[in-house]
C-alpha positions in Angstrom: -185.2 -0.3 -14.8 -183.9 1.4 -17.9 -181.4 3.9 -18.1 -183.5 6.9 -19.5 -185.8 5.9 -16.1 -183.1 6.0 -13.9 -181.6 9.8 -15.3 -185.1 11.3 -14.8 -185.6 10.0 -11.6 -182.3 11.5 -10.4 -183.5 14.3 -12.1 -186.1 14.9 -10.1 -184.6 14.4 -6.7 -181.8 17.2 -8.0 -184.3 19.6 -9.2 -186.1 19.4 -5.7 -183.0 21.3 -4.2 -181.3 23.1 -7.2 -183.2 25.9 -8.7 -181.4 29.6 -10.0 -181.6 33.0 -8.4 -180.4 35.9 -9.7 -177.6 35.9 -8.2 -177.1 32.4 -8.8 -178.7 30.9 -11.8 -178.7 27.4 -12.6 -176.3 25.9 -15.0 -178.4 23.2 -16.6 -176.7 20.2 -18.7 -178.6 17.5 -21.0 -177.0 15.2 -23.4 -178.9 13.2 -26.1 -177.2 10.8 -28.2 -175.6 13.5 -30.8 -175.7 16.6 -29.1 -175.2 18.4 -25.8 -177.2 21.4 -25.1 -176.2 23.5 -21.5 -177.9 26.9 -20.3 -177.6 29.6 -17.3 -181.2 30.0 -16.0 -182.6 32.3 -13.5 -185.5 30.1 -12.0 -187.4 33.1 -10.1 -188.0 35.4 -13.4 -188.2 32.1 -15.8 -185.3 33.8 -17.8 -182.7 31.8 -19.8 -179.4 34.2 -19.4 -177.4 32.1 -21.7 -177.4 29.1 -23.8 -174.9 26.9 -26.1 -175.4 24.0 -28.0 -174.1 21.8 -30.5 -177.1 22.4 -32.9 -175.8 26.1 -33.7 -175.6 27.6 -36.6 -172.3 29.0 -35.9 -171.3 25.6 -35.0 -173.0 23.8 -37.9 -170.2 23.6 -40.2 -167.9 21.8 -37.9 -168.0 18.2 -38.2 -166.2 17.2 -35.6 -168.7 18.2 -32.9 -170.2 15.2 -31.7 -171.3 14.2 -28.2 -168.0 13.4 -26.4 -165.8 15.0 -24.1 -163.5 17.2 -26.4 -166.8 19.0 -27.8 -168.2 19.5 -24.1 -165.2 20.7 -22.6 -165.2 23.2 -26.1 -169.1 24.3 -25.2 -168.0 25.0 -21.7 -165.3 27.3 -22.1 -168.4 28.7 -24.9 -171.0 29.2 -22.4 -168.5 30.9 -19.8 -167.9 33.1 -22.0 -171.4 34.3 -23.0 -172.3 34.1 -19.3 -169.0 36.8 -18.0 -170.9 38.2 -20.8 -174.3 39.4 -18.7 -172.0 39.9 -15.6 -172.9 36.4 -13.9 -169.9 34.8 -12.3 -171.8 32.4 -10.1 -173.8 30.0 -11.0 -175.3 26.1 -9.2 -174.7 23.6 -11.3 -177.4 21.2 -12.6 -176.0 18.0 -14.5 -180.1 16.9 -14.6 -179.5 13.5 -13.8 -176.6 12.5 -15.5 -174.0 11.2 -13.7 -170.8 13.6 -12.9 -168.7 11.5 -15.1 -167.2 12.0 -18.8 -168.9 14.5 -20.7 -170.1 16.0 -17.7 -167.3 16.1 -15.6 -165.8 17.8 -18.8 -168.0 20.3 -19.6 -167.9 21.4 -15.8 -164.3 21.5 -15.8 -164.1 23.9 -18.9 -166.5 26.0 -17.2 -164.6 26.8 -14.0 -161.4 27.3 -16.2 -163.3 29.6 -17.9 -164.4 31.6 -14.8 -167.8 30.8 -13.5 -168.0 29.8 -10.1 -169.7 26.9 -8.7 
């Protein structure tokens, strides 16, 4: 089975369980080959609360965002930020299939240093 196969398949089985409130949206996490994309969602109103992602245009000019660790744990700390931002502090965590290794461990990491709660 190829990997892409195996990632939506976990994705699946995590989304059965996982979904965002409004008191505790869903931190959702993809990663394509260049870039890494995350956002707080609140499932019930079919909102998006906050968003960040390497495909910015106040990102654009920095070339040395690519999709590694250094530039997820940088997008994390971002999206805290912006999320404080519309008073939400908590938040599940959704790392949609990918394992919780590397970029995502990373990019979790920067976001409970940078205050959400999950």
């Amino acid at each position: 089975m190829a990997s892409l196969e195996k990632v939506k398949m976990r994705h699946v089985r995590i989304r059965k369980r996982v979904t965002g409130t409004a008191e505790r949206p869903r931190l959702a996490v993809h990663f394509s080959g260049k870039n890494i994309y995350a956002q707080v969602i609140d499932d019930v109103a079919g909102r998006t609360l906050a968003a960040v992602a390497t495909t910015e245009k106040s990102l654009e000019g920095d070339k040395t965002l690519r999709a590694n660790c250094v530039t997820a744990a940088r997008l994390g700390k971002l999206l805290a930020e912006r999320t404080k931002s519309v008073n939400v502090t908590r938040v599940v965590f959704d790392r949609g299939g990918f394992l919780y290794h590397g970029k995502v461990k990373a990019l979790a990491d920067a976001a409970r240093e940078g205050g959400l709660d999950f």
